[in-house]
C-alpha positions as CSV (number, residue, x, y, z in Angstrom):
1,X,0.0,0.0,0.0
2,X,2.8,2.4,-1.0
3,X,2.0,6.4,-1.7
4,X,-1.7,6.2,0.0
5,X,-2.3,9.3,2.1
6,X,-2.4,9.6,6.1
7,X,-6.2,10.0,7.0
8,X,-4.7,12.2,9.9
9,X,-3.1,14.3,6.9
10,X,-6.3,15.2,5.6
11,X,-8.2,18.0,6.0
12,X,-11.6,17.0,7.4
13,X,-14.7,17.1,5.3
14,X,-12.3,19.0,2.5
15,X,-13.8,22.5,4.3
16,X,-12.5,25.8,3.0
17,X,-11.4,27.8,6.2
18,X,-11.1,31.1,3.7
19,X,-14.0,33.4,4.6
20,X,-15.7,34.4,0.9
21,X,-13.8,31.8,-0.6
22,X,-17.0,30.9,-2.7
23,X,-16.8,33.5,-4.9
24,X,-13.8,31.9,-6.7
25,X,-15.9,28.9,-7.3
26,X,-17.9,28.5,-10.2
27,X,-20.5,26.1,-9.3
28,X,-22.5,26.9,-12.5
29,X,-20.5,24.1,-14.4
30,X,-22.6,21.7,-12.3
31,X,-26.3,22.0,-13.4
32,X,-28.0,20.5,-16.4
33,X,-31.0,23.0,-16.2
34,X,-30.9,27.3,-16.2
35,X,-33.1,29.3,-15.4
36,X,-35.0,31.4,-18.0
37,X,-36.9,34.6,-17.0
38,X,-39.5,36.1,-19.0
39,X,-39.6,40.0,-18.0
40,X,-42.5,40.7,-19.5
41,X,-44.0,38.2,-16.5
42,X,-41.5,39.4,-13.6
43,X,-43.6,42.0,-11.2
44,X,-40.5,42.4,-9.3
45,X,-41.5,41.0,-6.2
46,X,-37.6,39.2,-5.5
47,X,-38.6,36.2,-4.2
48,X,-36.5,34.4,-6.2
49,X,-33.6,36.7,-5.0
50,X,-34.7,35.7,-1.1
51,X,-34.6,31.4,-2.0
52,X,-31.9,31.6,-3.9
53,X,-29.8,29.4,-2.1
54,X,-26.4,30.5,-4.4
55,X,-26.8,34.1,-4.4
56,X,-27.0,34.0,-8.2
57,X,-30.2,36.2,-9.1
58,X,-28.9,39.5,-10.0
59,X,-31.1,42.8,-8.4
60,X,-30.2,46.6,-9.3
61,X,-32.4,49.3,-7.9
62,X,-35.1,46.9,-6.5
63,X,-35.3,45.4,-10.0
64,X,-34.8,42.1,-11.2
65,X,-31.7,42.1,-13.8
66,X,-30.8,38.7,-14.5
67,X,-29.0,35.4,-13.5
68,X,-25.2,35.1,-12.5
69,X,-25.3,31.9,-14.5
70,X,-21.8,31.2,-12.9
71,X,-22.5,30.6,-9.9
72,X,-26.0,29.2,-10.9
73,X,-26.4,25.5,-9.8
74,X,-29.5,24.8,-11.7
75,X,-31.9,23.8,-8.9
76,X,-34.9,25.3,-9.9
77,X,-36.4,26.9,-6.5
78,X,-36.6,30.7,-8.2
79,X,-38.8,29.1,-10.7
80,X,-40.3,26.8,-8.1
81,X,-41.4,30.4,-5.7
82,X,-42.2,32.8,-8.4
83,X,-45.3,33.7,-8.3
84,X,-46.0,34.9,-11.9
85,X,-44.0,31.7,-13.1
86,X,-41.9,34.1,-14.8
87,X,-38.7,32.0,-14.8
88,X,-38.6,28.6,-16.0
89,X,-36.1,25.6,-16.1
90,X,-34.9,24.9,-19.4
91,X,-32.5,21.9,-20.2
92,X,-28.8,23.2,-21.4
């Protein structure tokens, strides 16, 4: 069992200890589906921006202004809590 790793030299659960470390991780590579907004829909409300667990729904001046699709993980709860049904999952 030469060149296998130490468990003790492992860092437990592979945690990041760097506060705001996430931003340099581009979880958006991992989803299959993206959101799709229709604006014409969107009253504005933010909900979406509240659930979003990834931070990735984009608001300027109390407005709506898009997806950061980079960080964008594809799990469809901004579609699943918008009340107009405004944004929808499609497949990528």
């Amino acid at each position: 069992m030469a060149n296998m790793a130490n468990y003790k030299d492992l860092t437990i659960g592979d945690r990041m200890l760097e506060a705001g470390s996430s931003e340099k991780f581009h979880t958006g590579d991992w989803r299959s589906l993206a959101p799709s907004v229709d604006m014409e829909k969107c009253i504005n409300c933010l909900t979406c921006w509240i659930y979003c667990p990834d931070e990735s729904v984009l608001v300027e001046d109390g407005k709506l202004k898009g997806m950061k699709m980079s960080h964008c993980k594809g799990c469809g709860i901004c579609a699943k809590v918008c009340p107009k049904k405004a944004i929808t999952m499609k497949e990528e």
